[in-house]
PAGU-72462 format. One record per residue: y, z, x of N, C-alpha, C in turn; residue in three letters. Coordinates in steps of 0.02 Angstrom, whole numbers, plus 50000, padded with zeros to 5 digits. Example, Ala and Ser with C-alpha at 12.3 -4.5 7.8 and 13.67 -1.06 7.14 Angstrom:
497165039050660497755039050615498355039050660Ala/498885035450642499475035750684500025039450645Ser/
//
This chain:
534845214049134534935212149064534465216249020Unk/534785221248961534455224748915533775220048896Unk/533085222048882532715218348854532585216048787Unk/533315222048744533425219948676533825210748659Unk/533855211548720534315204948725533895199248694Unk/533075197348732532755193848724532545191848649Unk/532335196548614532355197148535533015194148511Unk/533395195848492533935197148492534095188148503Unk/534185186848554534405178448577533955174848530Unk/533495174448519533035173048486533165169248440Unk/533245175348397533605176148316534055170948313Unk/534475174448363535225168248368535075160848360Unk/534615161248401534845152748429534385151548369Unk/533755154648345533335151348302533815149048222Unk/534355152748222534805153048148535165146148168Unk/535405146148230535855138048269535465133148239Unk/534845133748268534475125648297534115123048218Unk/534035128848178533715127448117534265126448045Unk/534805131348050535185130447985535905129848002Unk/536055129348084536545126848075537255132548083Unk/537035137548062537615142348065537085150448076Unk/537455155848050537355161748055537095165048130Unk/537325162848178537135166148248537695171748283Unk/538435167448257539035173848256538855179748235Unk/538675177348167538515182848124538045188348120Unk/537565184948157537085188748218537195191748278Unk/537515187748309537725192348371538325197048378Unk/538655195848323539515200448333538875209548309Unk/538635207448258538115217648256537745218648283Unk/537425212548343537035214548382537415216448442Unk/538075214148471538325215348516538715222048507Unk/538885225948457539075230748433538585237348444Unk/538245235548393537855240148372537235242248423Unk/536825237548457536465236748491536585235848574Unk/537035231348578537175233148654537775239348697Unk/538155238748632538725243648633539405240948664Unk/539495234448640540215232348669540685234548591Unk/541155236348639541695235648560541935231548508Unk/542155231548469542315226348410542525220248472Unk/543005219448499543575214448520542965210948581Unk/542795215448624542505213048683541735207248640Unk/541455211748598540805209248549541165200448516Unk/541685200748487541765195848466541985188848499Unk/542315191348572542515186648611541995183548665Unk/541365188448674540795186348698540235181548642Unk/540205183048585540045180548536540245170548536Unk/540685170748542541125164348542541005161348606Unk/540895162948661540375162248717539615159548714Unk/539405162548683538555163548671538535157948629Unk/538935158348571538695152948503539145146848532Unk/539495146648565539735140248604539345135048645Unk/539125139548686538515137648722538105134648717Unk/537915139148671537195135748614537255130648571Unk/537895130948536537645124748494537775118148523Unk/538295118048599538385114048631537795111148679Unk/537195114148677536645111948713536135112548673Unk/536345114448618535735109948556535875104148516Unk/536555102148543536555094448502536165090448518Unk/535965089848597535645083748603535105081948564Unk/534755086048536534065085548522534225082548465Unk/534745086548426534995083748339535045078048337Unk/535465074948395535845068248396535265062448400Unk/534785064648457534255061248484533735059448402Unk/533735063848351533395064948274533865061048251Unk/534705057748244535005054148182535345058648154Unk/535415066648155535745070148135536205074448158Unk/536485069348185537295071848227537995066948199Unk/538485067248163539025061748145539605062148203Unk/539525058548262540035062048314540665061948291Unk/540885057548258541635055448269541935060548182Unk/541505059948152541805066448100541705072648094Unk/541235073448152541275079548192541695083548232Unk/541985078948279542645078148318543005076248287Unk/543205074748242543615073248201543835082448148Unk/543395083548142543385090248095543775095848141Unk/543015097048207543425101348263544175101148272Unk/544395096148271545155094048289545615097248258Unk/545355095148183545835097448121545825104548117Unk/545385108148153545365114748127545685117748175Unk/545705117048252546315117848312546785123048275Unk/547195121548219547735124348202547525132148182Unk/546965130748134546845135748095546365143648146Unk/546285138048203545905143848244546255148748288Unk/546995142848325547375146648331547685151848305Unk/547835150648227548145155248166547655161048183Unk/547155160848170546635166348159546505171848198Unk/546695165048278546745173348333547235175248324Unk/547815174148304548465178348307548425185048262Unk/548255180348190548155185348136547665191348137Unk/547035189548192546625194748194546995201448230Unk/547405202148256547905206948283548415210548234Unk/548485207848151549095208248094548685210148052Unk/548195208448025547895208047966547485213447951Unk/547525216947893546685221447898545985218047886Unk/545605218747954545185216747945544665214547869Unk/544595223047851544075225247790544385219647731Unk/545155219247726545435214047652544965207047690Unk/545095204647744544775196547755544265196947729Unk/543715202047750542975203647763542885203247708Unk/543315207347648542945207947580542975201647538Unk/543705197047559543815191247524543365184447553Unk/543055184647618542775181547635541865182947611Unk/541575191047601541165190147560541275185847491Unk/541485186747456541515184847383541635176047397Unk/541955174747450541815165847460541035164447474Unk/540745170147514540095169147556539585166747480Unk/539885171547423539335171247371539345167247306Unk/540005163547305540175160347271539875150047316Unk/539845150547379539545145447431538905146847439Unk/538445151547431537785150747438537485150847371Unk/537965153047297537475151947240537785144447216Unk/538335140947245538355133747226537735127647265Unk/537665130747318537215127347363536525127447334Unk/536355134947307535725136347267535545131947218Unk/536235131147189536015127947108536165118347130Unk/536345117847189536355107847205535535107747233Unk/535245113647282534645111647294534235110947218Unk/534085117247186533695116247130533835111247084Unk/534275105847092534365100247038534175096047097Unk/533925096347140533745091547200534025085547218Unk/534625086547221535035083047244535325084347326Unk/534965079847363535065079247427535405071447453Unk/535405069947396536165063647427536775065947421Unk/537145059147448537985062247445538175065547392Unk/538485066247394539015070047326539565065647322Unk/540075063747375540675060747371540735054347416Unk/540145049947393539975041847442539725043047497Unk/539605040047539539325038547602539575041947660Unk/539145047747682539715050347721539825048547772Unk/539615042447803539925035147847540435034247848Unk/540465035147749541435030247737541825033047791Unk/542145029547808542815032747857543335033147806Unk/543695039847805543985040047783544865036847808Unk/544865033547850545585031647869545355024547882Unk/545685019747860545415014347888546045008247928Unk/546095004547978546374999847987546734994847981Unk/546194991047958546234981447937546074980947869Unk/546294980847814546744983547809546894991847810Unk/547684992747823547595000247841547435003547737Unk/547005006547743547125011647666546995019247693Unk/546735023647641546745026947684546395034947582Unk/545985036747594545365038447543545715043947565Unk/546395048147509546935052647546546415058747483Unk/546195059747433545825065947425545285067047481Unk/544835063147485544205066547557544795069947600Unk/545345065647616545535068347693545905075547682Unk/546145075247623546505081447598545875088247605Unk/545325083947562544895088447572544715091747637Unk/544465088647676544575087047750544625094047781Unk/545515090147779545735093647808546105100147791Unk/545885100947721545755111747683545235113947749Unk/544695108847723544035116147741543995115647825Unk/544375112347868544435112247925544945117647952Unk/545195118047924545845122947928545635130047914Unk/545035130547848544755135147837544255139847884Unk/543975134147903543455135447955543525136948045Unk/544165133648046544625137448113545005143248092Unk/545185144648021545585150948030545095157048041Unk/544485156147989543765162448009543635162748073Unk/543565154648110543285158048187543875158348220Unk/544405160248213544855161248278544755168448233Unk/544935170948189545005179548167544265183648182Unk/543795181748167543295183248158542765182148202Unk/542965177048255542655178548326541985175048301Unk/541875169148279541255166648245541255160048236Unk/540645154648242540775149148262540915145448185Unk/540735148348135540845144648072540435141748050Unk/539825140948067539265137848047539225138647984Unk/539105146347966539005148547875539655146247834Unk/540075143747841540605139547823540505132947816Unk/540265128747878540475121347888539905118947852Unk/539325121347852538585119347850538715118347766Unk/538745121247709538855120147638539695115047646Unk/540265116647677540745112147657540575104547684Unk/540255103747741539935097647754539495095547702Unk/539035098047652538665098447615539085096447542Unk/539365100547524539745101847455540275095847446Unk/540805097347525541385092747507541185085247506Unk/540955084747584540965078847613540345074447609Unk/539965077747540539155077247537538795070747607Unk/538565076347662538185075747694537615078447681Unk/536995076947684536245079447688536335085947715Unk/536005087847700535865094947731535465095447806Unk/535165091247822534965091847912535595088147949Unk/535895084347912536475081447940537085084047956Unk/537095087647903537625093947908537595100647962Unk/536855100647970536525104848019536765102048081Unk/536635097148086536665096148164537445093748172Unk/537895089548137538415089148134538795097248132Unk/538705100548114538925106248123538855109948198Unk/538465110148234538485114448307539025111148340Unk/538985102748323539805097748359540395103748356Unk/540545105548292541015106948244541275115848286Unk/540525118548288540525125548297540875125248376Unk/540515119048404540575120048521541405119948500Unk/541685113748452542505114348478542885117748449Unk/542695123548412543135130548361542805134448415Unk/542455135248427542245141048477542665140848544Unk/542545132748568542955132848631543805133948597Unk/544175131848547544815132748537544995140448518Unk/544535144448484544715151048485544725155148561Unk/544105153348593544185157648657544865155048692Unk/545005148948697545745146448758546195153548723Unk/546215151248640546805155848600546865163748647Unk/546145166948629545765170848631546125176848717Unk/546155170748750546215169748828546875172248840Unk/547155168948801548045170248806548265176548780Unk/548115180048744548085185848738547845192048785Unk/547245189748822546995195748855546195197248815Unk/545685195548855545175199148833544615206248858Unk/544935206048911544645211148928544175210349001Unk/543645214848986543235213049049542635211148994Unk/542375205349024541885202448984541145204649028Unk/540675206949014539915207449040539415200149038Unk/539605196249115539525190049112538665190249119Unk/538595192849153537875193749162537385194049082Unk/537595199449045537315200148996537575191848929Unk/538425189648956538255185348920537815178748925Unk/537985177148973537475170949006536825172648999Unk/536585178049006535775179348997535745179248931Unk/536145178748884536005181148824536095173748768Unk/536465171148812536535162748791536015157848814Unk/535665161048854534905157248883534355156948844Unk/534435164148814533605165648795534145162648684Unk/534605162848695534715158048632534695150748628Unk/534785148748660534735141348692533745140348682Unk/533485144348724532845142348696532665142648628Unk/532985147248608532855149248524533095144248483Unk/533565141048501533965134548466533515127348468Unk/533065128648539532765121048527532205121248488Unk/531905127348487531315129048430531485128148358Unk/532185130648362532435128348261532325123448255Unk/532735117848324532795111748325531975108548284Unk/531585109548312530945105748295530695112848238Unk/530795116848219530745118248136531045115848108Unk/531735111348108532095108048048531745101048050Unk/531455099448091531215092048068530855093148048Unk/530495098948035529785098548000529975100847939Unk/530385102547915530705106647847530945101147799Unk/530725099047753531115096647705531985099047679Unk/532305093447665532835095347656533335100047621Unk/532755098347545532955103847503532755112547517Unk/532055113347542532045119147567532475119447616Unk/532815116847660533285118647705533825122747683Unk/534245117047633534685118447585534445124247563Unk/533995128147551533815135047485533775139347562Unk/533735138547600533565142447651534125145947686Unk/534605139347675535395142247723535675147347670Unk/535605141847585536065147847556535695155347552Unk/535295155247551534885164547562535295166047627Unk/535215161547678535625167147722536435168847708Unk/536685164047685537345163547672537465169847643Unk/537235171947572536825176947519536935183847550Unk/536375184147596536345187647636536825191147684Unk/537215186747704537545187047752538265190547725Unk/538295187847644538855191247617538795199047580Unk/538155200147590537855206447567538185211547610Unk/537925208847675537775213647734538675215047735Unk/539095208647721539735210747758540185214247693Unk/539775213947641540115217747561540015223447592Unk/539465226147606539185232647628539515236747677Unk/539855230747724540145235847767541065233747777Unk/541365232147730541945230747706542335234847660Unk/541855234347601542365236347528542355243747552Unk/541805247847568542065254447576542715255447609Unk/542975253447674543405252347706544135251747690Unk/543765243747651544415243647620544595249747525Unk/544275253247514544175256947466544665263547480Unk/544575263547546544685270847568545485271647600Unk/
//
């Protein structure tokens, strides 16, 4: 196993266990650029690694109060469709048009997040995010949340089935924005979200053909993130919420920088 790996996992899991998202987004240019797998092989190992990880950093979240299982699994579910869509489309589509239209969401979602932390507002936004939205006895049934719902679920499986990425920098503000959850809540409710888009893009992923995957390097590389994930884990409890919140959207920010940067030329040309 390269020893860039170790660094490298690090990063990852430390972006998992602390904010919740950006470790795809980490590892698809580190697996590129740095280890030297190709676009397709990088992204389908990616979805591996961040699977992994956020699936063996829930416990700790859950064990803290900041895990919502059942609208977690509930979310994962809804997005099934859209992840499927995404691997198909990632084979149809030009990449650089997603990339560039998905920056300009990235920055329009991390300067709304900017401006809810600085009015410090870290309660709900849209009631209790307990409420269940479907209910029984009697049956009713709170049909904008679910609408809502089930957009940004759909949204968030169509990026990680195309884009080979668990969705974190997605779910982490729409858990936040739509469904106003807290922001550590959203954190940890989110890796739920990321293990079952990750696991539904790879099955997709599978059926297609992926190649020869470098198991060695991925499993080693999902280890030393996994440790990196339980260390976020215990930096987010020590983090206040609102700096949390100001913290993801910089990466979010960030994250849409890096992919403006290496998109619009592309698509320009």
């Amino acid at each position: 196993m390269p020893l860039a790996v170790i660094p490298l996992g690090l990063a990852i899991g430390l972006a998992l266990g602390a904010l919740g998202g950006g470790g795809s987004i980490l590892a698809v240019p580190a697996l590129v650029h740095v280890l030297g797998q190709d676009p397709v092989t990088a992204t389908t190992s990616s979805l591996i690694i961040v699977g992994i990880t956020s699936l063996l950093s829930l416990p700790a979240h859950h064990r803290g109060g900041r895990v919502r299982l059942g609208q977690g699994l509930t979310f994962g579910l809804l997005g099934t469709a859209g992840a499927i869509a995404g691997s198909a489309a990632s084979r149809l589509v030009p990449p650089e048009l997603l990339m560039t239209a998905f920056a300009v969401l990235m920055v329009v979602v991390g300067t709304l997040m900017l401006r809810r932390s600085r009015r410090g507002s870290a309660a709900a936004t849209e009631g209790d995010p307990d409420e269940p939205i479907l209910t029984l006895h009697p049956l009713t049934c709170a049909c904008p949340r679910l609408l809502k719902l089930l957009t940004a679920a759909t949204l968030v499986g169509l990026l990680t089935g195309f884009l080979g990425v668990g969705g974190g920098f997605v779910l982490v503000p729409v858990l936040v924005l739509v469904l106003g959850f807290t922001m550590p809540v959203a954190v940890g409710t989110s890796l739920l979200v990321i293990a079952v888009n990750s696991a539904t893009a790879l099955a997709a992923r599978t059926q297609q053909g992926v190649g020869d995957l470098d198991w060695p390097l991925i499993l080693g590389f999902a280890g030393v993130a996994v440790v990196g994930s339980l260390v976020g884990t215990r930096v987010a409890d020590r983090i206040p919420a609102r700096a949390l919140s100001q913290a993801f959207a910089v990466l979010v920010l960030v994250i849409a920088a890096f992919t403006a940067v290496q998109s619009v030329p592309a698509l320009l040309t």
